[in-house]
Every structure is written in structure tokens, then in C-alpha cells.
N, C-alpha and C positions, 0 to 999 in steps of 0.2 A: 651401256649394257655390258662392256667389257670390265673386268677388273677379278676383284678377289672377293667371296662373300664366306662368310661366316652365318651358319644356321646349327640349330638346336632340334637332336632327331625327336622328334613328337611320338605319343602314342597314338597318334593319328595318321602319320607317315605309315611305323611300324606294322602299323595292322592293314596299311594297306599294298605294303610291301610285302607280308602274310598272305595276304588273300593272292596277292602275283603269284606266286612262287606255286600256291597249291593250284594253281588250272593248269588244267588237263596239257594246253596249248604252250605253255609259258615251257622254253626248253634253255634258258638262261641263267637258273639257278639264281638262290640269295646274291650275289654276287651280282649279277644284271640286274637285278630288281633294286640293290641299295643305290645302283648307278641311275635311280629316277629321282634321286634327291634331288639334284642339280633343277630338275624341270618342276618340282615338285615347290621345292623353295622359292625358285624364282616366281610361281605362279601367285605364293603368298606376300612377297613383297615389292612386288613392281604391279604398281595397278593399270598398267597397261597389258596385263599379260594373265588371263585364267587358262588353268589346265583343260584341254581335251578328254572328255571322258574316253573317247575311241581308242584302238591302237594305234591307228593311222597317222598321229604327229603326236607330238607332246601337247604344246599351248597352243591356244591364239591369242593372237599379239597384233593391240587399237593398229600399231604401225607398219611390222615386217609379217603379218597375216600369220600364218600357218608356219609354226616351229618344230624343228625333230632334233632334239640335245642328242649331240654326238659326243661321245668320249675319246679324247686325243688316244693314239699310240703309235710310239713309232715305226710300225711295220705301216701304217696307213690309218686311217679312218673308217670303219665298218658301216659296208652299207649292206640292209640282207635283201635277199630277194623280193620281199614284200615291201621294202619302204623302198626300194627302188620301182615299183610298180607304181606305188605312188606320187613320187616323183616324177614320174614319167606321165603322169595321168593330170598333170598340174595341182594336187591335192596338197602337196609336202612344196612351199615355197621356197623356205629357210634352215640352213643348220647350224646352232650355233655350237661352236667346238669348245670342250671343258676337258679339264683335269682336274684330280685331286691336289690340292696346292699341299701333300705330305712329300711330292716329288711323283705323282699318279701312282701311289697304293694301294691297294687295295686292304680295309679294314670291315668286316663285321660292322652296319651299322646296330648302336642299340639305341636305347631310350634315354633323355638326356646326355647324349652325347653331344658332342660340339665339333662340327665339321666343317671345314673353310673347301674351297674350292674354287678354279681360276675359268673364267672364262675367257678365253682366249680372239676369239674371234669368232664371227659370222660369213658365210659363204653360202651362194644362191647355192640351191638344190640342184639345177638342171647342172649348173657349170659343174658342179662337184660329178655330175654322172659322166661328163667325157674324160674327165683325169682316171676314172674307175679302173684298176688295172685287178690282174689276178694276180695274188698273193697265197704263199702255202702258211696257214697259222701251223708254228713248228709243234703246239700244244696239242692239237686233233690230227697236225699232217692232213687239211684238209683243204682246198683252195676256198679262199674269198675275197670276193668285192672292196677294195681297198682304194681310196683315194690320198695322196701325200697332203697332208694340212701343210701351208707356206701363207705366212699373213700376206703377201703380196696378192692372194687370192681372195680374200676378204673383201666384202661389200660393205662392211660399218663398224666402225669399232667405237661409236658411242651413237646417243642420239639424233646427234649432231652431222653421220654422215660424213666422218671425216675417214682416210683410209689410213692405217698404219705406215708409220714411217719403219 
């Protein structure tokens, strides 16, 4: 599951990255919305893994149940209010932690474009809620839920159940 993929943005992604972005609900902008690729792609080529219609996880997954694709950064890992409710509710099992493999930049996805991306590792949901510290994002000056990603925290880094060295 861990490694580096490479996907091709679809006009099927795009529109449904379109349709995020205009509800009412969605307060993440194009920007949060392109970062569904990762759960989106891997939904289409790992046939152990279809996407979640809900908001409530990304996929589910024959093996690791219920996934919420997290985006690395180094101030922490973002958990918001609502996917830790779920987490806490036993709903949200697993998060698997991704970056952009550009060095985590952030690009505009468009149509036909070609984007790789690293996955980094997986880490149970509950364990990631006791490392949860408060963090001030210095963009809004606003506190949030932040957990530090360290692969020593990691539950799998392939099928196989082995832990990162």
C-alpha cells in the first residue's frame, strides 16, 4: 500500500471535485478538494479498496475496513472536529498519510494532468487521537487538532504487515 503512484486527473475526478467545492458545507476550497485524488485514485486501482460515498472516511478497504487519507505536513497531521467524532465513534479505523511526491505542493489539479503522489504510511485512527495536540495554523492564526506523523507509528507499510524500519 505504501509507495509512490502516479494517476492521470480524469474528467470524472474533475467534475467531481466541481461538485465539492460548490456545497454549501464544503469550507476547504479547490485546494482540499484536489487533495481527494489520493483516495480517489487509489479507490480505482487497488481492488481491495472502493470509495465511500459519505464524508465520514474516504474508502473501504476488503483488509484495513474504513480509510480517512490524510495529508502529511509538517506542523502535524489534521484532524477536524468531525472525523475525530468519528474516530472516536469506531467509524474511521485507519489513516493512511500521503504527500504530493512534487516535495507536498500544492498544484491546481486539471484534466489530463499526470500526478504522482507518496504514501507514506498508515496509522490506526484511535492511536493517532491521543498524540492529537493543539497547533496554531500560522495561515488562519487559528488552533488545530494536529497529530506528528513518525513512521515508528505506523501499523503497515504494505500488505504484508511489516513495520518500517
Amino acid at each position: 500500500m505504501l509507495g509512490t503512484y502516479t494517476g492521470i486527473v480524469t474528467e470524472e475526478f474533475i467534475k467531481r471535485r466541481d461538485y465539492m467545492v460548490s456545497q454549501p458545507n464544503w469550507n476547504a476550497g479547490i485546494r482540499g478538494a484536489d487533495a481527494e485524488f489520493p483516495e480517489w485514485h487509489q479507490a480505482l486501482i487497488d481492488p481491495n479498496q472502493t470509495l465511500h460515498e459519505g464524508w465520514e472516511w474516504d474508502t473501504n478497504h476488503l483488509l484495513y475496513e474504513t480509510l480517512d487519507y490524510k495529508q502529511f505536513a509538517k506542523p502535524g497531521v489534521k484532524i477536524s472536529p468531525a472525523i475525530k467524532k468519528m474516530i472516536e465513534q469506531g467509524r474511521t479505523k485507519n489513516l493512511p498519510i500521503w504527500r504530493w511526491s512534487n516535495g507536498n505542493l500544492w498544484v491546481e489539479l486539471k484534466e489530463g494532468m499526470e500526478v504522482s503522489y507518496d504514501i507514506i504510511g498508515v496509522v490506526n485512527a484511535r492511536q493517532a487521537l491521543y498524540r492529537l495536540k493543539n497547533v496554531r495554523n500560522p495561515k488562519t492564526n487559528k488552533m488545530e487538532k494536529r497529530f506528528t506523523f513518525d513512521e515508528k507509528h505506523c501499523i503497515i507499510n504494505s500488505y504484508t504487515h511489516q513495520r518500517i524500519k
